[in-house]
PLY file of the C-alpha trace (Angstrom):
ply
format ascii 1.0
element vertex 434
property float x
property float y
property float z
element edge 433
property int vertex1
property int vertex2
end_header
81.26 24.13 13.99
81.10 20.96 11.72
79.68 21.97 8.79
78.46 19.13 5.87
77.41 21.10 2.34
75.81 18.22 0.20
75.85 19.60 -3.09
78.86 21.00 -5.43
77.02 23.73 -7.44
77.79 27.36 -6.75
75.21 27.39 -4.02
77.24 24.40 -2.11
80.88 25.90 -3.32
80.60 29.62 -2.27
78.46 28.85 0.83
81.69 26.81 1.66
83.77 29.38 0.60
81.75 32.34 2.13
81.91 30.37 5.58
85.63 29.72 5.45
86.17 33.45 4.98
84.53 34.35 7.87
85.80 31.78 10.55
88.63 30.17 8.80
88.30 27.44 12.24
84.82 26.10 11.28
85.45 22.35 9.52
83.49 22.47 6.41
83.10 19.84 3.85
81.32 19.84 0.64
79.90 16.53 -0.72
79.19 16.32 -4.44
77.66 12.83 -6.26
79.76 13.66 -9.89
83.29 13.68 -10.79
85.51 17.01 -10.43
84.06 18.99 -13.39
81.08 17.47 -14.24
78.21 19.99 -14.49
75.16 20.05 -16.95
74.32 22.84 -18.26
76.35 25.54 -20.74
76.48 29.19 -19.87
75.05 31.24 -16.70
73.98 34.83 -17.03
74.46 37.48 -14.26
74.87 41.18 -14.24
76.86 44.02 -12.11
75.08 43.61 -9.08
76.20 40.22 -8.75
79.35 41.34 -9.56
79.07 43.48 -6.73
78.49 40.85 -4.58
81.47 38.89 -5.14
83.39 41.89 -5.05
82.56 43.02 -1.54
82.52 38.85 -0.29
85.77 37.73 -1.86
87.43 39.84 -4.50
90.39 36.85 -5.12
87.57 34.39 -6.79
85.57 37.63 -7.93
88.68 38.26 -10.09
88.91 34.67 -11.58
85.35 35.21 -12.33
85.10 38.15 -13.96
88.43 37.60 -16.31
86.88 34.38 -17.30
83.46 36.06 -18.53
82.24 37.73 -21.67
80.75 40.86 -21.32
77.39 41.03 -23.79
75.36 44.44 -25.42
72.23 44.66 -25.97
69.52 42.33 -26.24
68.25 41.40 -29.89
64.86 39.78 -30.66
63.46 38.56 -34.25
60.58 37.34 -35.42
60.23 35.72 -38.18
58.95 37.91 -41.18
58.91 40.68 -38.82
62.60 41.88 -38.39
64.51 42.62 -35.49
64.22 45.02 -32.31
66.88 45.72 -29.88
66.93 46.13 -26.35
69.17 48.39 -24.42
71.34 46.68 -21.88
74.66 44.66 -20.87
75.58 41.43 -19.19
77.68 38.93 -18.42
78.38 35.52 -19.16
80.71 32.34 -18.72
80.85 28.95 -18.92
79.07 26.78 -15.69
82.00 24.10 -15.75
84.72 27.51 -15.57
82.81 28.98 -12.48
82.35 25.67 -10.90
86.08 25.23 -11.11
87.03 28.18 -9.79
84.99 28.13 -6.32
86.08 24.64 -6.23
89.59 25.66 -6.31
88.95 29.24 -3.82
87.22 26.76 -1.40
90.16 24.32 -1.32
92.56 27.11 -0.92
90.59 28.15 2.26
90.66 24.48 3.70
87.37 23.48 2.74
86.98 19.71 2.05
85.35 18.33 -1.12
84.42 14.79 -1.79
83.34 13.52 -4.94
81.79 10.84 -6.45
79.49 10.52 -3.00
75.61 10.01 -2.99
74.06 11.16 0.32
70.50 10.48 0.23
69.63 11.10 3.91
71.22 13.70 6.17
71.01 11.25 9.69
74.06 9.77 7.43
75.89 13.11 9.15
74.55 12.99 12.34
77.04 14.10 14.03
77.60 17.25 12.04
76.29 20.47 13.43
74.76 21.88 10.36
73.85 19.97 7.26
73.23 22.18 4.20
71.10 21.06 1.10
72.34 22.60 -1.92
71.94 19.91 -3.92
69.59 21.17 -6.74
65.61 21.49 -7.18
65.62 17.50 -6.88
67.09 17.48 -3.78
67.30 13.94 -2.07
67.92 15.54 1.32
64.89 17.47 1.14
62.77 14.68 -0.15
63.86 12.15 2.63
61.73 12.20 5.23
58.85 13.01 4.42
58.09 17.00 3.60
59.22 18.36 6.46
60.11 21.64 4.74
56.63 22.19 3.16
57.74 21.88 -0.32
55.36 22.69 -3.64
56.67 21.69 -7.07
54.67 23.25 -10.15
55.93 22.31 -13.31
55.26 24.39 -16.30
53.60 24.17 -19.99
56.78 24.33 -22.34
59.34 22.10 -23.39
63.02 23.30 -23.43
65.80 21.99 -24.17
69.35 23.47 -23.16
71.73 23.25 -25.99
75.40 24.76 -26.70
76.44 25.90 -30.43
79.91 27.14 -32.08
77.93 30.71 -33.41
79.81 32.96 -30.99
76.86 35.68 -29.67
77.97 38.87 -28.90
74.72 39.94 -28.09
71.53 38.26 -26.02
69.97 37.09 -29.06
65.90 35.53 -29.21
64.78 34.75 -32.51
61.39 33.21 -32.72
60.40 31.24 -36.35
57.03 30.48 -37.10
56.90 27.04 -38.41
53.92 24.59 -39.94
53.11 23.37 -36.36
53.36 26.52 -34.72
56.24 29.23 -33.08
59.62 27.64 -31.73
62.04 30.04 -30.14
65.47 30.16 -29.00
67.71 31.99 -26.29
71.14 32.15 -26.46
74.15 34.18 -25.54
78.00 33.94 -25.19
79.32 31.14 -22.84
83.22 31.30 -23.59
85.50 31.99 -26.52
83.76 30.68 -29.73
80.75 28.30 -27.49
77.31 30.10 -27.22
74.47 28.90 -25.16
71.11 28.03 -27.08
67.88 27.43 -24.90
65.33 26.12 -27.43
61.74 26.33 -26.49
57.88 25.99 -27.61
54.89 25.08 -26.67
53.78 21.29 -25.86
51.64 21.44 -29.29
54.35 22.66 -31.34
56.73 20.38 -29.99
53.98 17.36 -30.78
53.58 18.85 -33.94
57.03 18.57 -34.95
57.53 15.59 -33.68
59.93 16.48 -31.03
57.91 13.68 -28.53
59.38 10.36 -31.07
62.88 12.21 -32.69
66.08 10.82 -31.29
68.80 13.07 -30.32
70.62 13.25 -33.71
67.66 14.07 -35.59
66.51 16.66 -32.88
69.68 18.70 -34.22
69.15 18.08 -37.31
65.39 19.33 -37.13
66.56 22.49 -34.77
69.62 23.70 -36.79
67.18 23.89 -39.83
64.73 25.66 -38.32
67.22 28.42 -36.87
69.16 28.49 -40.01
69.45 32.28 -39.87
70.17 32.96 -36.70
72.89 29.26 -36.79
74.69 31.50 -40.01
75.70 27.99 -40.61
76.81 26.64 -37.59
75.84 24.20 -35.93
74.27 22.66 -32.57
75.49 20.86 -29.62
73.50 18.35 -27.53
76.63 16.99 -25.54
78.02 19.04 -22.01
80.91 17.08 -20.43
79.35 13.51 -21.07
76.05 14.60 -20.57
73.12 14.56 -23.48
70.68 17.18 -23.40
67.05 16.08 -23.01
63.67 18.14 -23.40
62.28 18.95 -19.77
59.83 21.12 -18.47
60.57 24.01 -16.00
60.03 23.13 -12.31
59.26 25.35 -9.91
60.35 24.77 -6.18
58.74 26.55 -3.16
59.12 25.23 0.33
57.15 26.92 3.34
60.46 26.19 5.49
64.46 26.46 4.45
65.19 24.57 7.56
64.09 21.85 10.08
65.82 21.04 12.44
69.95 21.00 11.77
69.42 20.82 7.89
68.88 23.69 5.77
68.27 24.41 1.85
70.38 26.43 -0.58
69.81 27.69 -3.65
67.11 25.50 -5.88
67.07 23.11 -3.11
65.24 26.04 -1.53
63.49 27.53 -4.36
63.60 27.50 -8.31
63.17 30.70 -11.21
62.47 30.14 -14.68
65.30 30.53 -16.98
63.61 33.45 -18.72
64.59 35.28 -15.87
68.15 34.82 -15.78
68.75 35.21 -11.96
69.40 31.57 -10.92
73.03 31.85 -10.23
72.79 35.22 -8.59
69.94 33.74 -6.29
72.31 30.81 -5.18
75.33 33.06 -4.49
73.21 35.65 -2.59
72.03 32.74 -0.40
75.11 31.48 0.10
76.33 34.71 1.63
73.39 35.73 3.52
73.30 32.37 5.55
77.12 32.59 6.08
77.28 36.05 7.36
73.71 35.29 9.63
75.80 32.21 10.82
78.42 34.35 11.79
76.52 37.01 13.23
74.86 33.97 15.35
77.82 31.62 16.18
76.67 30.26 19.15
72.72 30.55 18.75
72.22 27.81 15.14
68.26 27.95 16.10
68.02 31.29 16.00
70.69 31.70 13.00
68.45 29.60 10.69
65.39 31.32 11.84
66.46 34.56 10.27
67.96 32.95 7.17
64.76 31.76 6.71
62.99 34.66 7.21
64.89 37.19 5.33
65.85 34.81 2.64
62.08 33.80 1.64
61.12 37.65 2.06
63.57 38.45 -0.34
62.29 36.00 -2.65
59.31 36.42 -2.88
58.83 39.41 -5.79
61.58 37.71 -7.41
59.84 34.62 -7.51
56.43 36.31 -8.50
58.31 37.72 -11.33
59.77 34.37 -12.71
56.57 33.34 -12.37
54.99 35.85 -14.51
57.82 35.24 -17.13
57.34 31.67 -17.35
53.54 32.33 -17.83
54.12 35.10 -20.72
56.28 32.98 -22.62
53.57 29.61 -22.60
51.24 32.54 -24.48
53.58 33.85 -26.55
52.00 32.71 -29.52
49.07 34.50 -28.92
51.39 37.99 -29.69
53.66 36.01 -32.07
50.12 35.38 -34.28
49.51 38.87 -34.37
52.67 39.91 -35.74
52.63 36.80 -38.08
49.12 37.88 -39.33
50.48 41.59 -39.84
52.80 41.21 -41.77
50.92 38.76 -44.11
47.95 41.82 -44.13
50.84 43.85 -45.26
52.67 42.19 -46.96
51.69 43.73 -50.82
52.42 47.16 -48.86
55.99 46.69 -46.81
58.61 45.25 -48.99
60.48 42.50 -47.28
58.18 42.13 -43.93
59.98 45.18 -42.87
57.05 46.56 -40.85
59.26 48.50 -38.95
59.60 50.80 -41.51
56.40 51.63 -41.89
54.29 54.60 -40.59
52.46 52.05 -37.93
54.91 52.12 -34.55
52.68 49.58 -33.26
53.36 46.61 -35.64
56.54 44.27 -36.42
58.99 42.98 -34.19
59.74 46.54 -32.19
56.23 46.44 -30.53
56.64 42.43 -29.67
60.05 43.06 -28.16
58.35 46.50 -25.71
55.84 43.37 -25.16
58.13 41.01 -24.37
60.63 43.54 -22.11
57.37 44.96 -20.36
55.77 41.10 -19.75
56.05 41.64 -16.04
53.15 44.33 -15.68
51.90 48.14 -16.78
54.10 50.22 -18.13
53.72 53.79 -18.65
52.69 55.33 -21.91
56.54 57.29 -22.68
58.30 54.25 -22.11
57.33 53.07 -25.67
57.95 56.44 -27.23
61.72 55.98 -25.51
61.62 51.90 -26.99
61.44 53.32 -29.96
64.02 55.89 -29.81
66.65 53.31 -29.39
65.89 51.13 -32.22
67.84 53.96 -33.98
71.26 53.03 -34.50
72.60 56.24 -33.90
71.18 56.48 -30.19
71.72 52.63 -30.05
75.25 53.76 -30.40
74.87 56.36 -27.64
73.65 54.26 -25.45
76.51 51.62 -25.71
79.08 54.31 -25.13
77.04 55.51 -22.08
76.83 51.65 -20.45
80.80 51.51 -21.35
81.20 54.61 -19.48
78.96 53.66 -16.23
80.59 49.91 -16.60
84.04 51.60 -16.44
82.96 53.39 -13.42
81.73 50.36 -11.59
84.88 48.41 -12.48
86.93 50.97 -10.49
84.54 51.10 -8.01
84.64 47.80 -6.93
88.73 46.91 -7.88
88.30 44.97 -10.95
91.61 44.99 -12.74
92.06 47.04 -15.51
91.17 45.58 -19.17
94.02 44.33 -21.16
91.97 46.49 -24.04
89.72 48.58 -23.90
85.61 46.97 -24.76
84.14 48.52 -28.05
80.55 48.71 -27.81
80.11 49.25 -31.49
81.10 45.92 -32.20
77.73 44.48 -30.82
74.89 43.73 -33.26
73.69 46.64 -35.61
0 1
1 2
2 3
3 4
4 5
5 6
6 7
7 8
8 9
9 10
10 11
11 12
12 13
13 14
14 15
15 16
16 17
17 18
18 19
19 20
20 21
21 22
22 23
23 24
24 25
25 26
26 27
27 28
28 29
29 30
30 31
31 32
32 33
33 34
34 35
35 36
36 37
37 38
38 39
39 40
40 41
41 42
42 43
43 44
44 45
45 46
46 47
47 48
48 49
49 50
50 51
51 52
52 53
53 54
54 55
55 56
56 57
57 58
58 59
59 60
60 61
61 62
62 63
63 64
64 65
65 66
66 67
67 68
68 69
69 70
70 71
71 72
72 73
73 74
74 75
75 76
76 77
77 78
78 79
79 80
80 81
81 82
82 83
83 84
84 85
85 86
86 87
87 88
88 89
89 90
90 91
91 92
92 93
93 94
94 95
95 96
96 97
97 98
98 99
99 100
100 101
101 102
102 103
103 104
104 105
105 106
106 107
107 108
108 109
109 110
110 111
111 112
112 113
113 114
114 115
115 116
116 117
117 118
118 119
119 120
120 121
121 122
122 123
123 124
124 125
125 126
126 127
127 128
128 129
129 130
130 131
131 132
132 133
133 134
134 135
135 136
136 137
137 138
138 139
139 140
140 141
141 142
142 143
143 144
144 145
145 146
146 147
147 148
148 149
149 150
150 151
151 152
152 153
153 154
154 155
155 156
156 157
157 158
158 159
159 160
160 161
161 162
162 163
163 164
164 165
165 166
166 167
167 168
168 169
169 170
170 171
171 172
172 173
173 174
174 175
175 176
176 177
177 178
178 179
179 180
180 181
181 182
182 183
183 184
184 185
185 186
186 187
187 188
188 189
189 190
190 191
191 192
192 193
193 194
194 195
195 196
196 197
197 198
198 199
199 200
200 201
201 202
202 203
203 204
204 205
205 206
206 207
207 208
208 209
209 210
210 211
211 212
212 213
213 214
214 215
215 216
216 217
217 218
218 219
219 220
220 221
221 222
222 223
223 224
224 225
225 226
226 227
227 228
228 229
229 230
230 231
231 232
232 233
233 234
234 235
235 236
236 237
237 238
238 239
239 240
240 241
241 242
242 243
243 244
244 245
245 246
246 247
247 248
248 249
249 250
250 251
251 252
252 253
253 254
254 255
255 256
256 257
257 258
258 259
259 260
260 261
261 262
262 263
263 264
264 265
265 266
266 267
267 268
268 269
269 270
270 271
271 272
272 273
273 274
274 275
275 276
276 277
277 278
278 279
279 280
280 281
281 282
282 283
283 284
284 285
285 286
286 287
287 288
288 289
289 290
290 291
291 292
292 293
293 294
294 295
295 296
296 297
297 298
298 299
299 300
300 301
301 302
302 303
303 304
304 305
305 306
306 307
307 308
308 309
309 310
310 311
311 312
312 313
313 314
314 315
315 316
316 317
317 318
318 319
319 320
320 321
321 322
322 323
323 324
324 325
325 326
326 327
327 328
328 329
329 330
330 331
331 332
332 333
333 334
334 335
335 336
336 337
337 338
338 339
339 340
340 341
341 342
342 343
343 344
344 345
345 346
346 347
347 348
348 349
349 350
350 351
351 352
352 353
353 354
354 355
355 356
356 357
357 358
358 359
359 360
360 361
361 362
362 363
363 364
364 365
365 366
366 367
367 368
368 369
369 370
370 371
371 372
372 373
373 374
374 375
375 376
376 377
377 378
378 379
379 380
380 381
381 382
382 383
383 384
384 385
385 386
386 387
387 388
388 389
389 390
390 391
391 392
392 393
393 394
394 395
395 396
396 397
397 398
398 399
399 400
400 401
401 402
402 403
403 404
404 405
405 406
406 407
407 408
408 409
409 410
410 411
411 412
412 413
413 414
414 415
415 416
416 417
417 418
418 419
419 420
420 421
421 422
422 423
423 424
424 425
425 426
426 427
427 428
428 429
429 430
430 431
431 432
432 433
């Protein structure tokens, strides 16, 4: 089969990749409009499962991979005024550019072909390929020639972002939220590679009118952001540029199509469908599709039709609470003022009473930071009534320290499970945030 994969992301790559494994005679080649490592964007998240995933598909890239992340404990969120709450939890991170490079490299090693520096804007330009995939990002050009033959909805959301880099290494997921004259801003950010952190910044539309953010240039956007994240900065300091590339405010967009294929073309990845960042599962989403529609292709090698049927199918069933969760994220954090206020106007009530805006401290459970963050980790629906009491157990930095040790242990016994190679030293989970 003559496969053509427009679209060098990790959809595109480990498609190829995934393909090549499994029938090393089908003639694949990936097409990709930028220059050999060229990517926007800083640092993806993704957690064991993933890992899992790559482990079982291909464990030679899955090694590359994992020795080129950085494993992260614990999620921390602040609030201005308020303190700080933790979240139990682990993760792992790396650089976009690093895992882009290494599926390129795995997918030439298998034979796969990849051609850069090419714009295809319509897939009759491969007519006489067999299969035409479209993993070329949530603006697809292959899935917008044509007309909308795929049934495609685009919904764009409420807040600005920006996606920014910094030298403040983050050894944990870190949100810190600062109320400022115009309203709350916010930030993300976790480790991308030795010494480079990611930093999403995001508010709402008014706040980001209200500081200006609509008329600043990109200098004095930095400027602006590092002083308002001061703190959390310790003194470092922001970065707008990612291999040539200046970072812009955007708004989310989310991607739905009714179809993944029509005829001999097919999406991938957010060609197919989009999830707000908030939800961290982008990557994973791409790679999982990449391997489902390989293996249904080779479970199907002589029936395409009825190949992309399934992948279309299962793949959108899959989906779909995944993308009803992203959803709900995306909506929680365009009202998160709404509970940052209340916090805000807490600790001002208090504020003769709690020394320091420490309302944690205090004999009220319900106030400060701790009940924002069980807010914020329960934002997609009901939970029950013990889960706080257990939130607030591990805010304790004696169990906080238990329950590091016990993710090191259940990490270490994944690791083996699945062959990753041994640590050069062992990981010390008391070195994340106290």
């Amino acid at each position: 089969m003559r496969i053509v994969c427009v679209g060098g992301g990790p959809a595109g790559l480990y498609f190829a990749v995934s393909t090549k494994l499994r029938n090393p005679a089908h003639d694949v080649t990936v097409i990709e409009r930028d220059p050999p490592g060229a990517t926007y964007g800083w640092g993806v998240v993704y957690w064991d499962n993933l890992l899992d995933v790559f482990f079982r598909n291909d464990p030679p890239s899955a090694r590359r991979i994992r020795s080129q992340s950085t494993l992260w404990q614990e999620q921390r969120i602040s609030v201005a005024g308020a303190g700080a709450a933790y979240l139990a939890g682990y993760g792992f991170s790396m650089q976009r550019a690093v895992l882009l490079d290494i599926l390129a490299r795995r997918a030439i090693e298998l034979g796969v072909r990849i051609s850069y520096r090419q714009e295809v804007d319509d897939p009759s330009s491969y007519a006489d390929a067999d299969l035409v995939v479209a993993a070329d990002g949530a603006n697809s050009r292959v899935r917008q020639g044509g007309g909308n033959p795929f049934g495609t909805r685009v919904t764009t959301g409420r807040n600005p972002y920006i996606w920014l880099g910094t030298d403040r290494f983050f050894d944990t997921f870190a949100f810190d939220f600062e109320r400022t004259p115009a309203g709350w801003i916010w930030c993300h950010a976790y480790p991308s590679s030795a010494g480079l952190s990611t930093c999403i910044v995001e508010c709402t539309g008014r706040t980001w009118e209200g500081l200006g953010f609509d008329e600043r240039g990109d200098a004095d956007t930095l400027r602006e952001l590092e002083k308002i994240f001061a703190e959390p900065l310790d003194g470092h300091g922001l970065i707008s540029q990612c291999r040539g590339r200046t970072a812009r405010w955007q708004r989310f967009t989310e991607i739905s199509n009714e179809r993944w294929y029509h005829d001999n073309v097919v999406l991938l990845g957010d060609a197919a469908h989009t999830t707000h960042f908030t939800l961290g599962s982008g990557t994973a989403l791409a790679i999982v599709d990449a391997v489902m529609l390989a293996q249904i292709l080779d479970d199907n090698d002589d029936d395409l039709p009825a190949a992309l049927q399934s992948f279309d199918a299962r793949g959108r069933l899959a989906l779909r609470p995944v993308q009803a969760a992203a959803r709900t994220s995306m909506t929680w954090f365009e009202q998160a003022d709404r509970h940052l206020d209340q916090v805000g106007d807490r600790v001002r009530d208090r504020d003769g009473d709690v020394q320091g805006g420490d309302v944690e401290s205090s004999r009220d459970g319900d106030r400060g930071a701790v009940s924002f963050a069980y807010a914020m980790a329960g934002r997609h629906g009901p939970q029950p009534p013990w889960r706080y009491r257990v939130h607030r157990a591990t805010q304790v930095p004696a169990v906080r320290r238990a329950m590091r040790g016990l993710h090191t242990g259940g990490r270490w016994c994944l690791a083996r499970r699945r062959g990753e190679p041994a640590p050069a030293r062992p990981e010390r989970p008391e070195r994340a945030a106290r």
